[in-house]
C-alpha positions, 0 to 999 in steps of 0.5 A, a space after each residue: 457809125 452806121 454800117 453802109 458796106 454792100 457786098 455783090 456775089 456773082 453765083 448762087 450755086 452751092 458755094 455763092 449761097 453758102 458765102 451769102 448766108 454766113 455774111 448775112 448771119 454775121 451781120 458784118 455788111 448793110 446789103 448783100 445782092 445776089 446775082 445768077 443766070 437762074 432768075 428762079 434759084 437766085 429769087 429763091 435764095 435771096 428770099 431764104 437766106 434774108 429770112 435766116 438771117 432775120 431769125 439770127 436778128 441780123 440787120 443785113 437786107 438780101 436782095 438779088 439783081 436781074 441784070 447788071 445795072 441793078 449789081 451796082 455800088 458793091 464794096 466787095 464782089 465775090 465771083 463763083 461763076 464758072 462751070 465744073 470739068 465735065 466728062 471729056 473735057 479737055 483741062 485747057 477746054 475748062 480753063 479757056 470757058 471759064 475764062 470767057 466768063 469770067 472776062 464777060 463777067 467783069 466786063 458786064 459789071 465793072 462799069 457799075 462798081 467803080 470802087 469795088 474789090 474783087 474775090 476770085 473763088 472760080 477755078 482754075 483758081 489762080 488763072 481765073 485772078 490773071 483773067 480777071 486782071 487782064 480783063 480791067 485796069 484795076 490794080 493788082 491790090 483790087 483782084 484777090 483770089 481765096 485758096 490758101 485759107 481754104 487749103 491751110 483749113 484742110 491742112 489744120 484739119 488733118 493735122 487734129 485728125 492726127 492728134 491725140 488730144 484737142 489743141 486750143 490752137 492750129 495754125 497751118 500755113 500753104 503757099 503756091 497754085 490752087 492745085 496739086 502743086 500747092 506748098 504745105 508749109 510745115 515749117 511755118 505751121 504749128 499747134 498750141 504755138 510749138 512746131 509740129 515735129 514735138 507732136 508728129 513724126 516726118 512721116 506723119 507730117 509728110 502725109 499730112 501734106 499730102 492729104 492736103 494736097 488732095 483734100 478737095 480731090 477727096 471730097 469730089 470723089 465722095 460726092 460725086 456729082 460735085 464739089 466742097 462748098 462750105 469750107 470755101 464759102 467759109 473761107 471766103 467769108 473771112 476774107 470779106 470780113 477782114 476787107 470790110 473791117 479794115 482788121 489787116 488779117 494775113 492770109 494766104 491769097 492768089 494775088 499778081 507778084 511783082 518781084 515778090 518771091 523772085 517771081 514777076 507777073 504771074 499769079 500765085 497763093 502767099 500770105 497778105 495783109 487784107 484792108 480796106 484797100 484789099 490787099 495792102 501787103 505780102 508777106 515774104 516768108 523766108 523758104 528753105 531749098 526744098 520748099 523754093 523748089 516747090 513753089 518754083 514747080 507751082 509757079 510752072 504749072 501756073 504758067 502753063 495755064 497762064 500762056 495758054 490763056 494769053 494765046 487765047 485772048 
């Protein structure tokens, strides 16, 4: 059967061209196409990334797009754009200009990708998915937003970091908002398939959580002038795969809830089943007290932005 799948990125900074080149090297779509308001950088990368991924013998053509009819008939579209907090700005300064382009973003491109799915990675990750929904008619199935692979792959990291030996298996699950009120789940994570608590102590697993919480404050902080890019291209590219394989993957993703955990129009990260049809399934985990509480301390912070947004627009 002849792959035809095309997948769309919408920034090719950093993070959007990290995405483009782990798809094209897995040889897993027919076409990616680019598309940036920097003409020269994106020309550049579609350039860069297709010859790499000729070197890898990959048969995925990547191309880029210089205006919105041209971004056409996408399977998935991941949307990066956005721009970092800088110096003196306000947190609801950064949230309402990121929405105002993510809003003309997916106004400037739905009418040409009548059947795509969508992968939010911009930030505020979790109000940049409500953005998104508020801004189209689609379902809530079609709007995704990738943060809790990223933050159960920071979490599996510092769980090795603690471990004396190589585990065949880490498995690490986190729930709630992309931010400093996400919900490490001990409890429902693991190594070589036994509970944490046989090879760490609650000290350590507490500071594990922390860590967690913090992972991508620690990689600004170290470089400075930016932000992670390879664990949340990675990361993203793993979603797209399981929504182009059709493969019914479960992860931890920033989705609308309808009821779900208690909770109603409001956006938040729980685990999913991923298809073709985006996702097709959240998977309600039974919480302990604390943990309920927590996520009900993320769902606040989540709203906060939330009704700060729906003043504005």
């Amino acid at each position: 059967m002849k792959n035809n799948k095309k997948v769309g990125i919408i920034g090719a900074g950093n993070v959007g061209a990290t995405l483009a080149f782990s798809l094209a090297n897995k040889n897993i779509c027919a076409e990616i196409i680019l598309k940036d308001l920097r003409m020269n950088v994106v020309e550049a990368m579609a350039l860069d990334i297709s010859q790499a991924a000729k070197a890898s013998k990959s048969s995925t053509k990547v191309s880029f797009a210089s205006n919105a009819q041209e971004f056409s008939n996408c399977d998935v579209i991941v949307i990066t754009a956005g721009i970092p907090r800088k110096p003196g700005m306000s947190r609801d300064d950064l949230l309402l200009t990121n929405a105002k382009i993510m809003t003309s973003v997916i106004n400037e491109i739905a009418p040409f990708n009548k059947d795509a799915i969508y992968i939010i990675v911009s930030n505020p990750l979790d109000a940049m998915v409500y953005t998104a929904l508020k801004a189209t008619s689609l379902p809530r199935n079609k709007i995704i937003g990738m943060a809790g692979v990223l933050d159960s792959s920071r979490m599996a990291h510092f769980i090795q970091e603690k471990l004396t030996f190589t585990p065949n298996e880490i498995k690490a699950a986190v729930m709630g908002g992309h931010g400093d009120e996400m919900v490490p789940l001990a409890n429902y994570s693991s190594v070589d398939g036994k509970d944490l608590k046989e090879f760490l102590t609650v000290d350590e697993i507490e500071e594990i959580i922390v860590k967690t919480r913090n992972g991508g404050a620690q990689i600004v902080k170290l470089l400075e002038t930016g932000s992670a890019y390879y664990a949340p291209a990675y990361s993203t590219a793993l979603m797209v795969e399981a929504i182009l394989t059709d493969s019914k993957e479960t992860y931890p993703c920033a989705v609308m809830l309808k009821g779900e955990y208690g909770y109603e129009n409001i956006v938040a990260g729980v685990p999913v089943t991923l298809g073709k049809d985006g996702f097709e399934k959240i998977v309600e985990l039974e919480l302990n007290e604390e943990q309920k509480a927590q996520f009900a301390k993320s769902i606040s912070a989540i709203k906060e932005l939330v009704n700060t947004i729906d003043k504005n627009f």
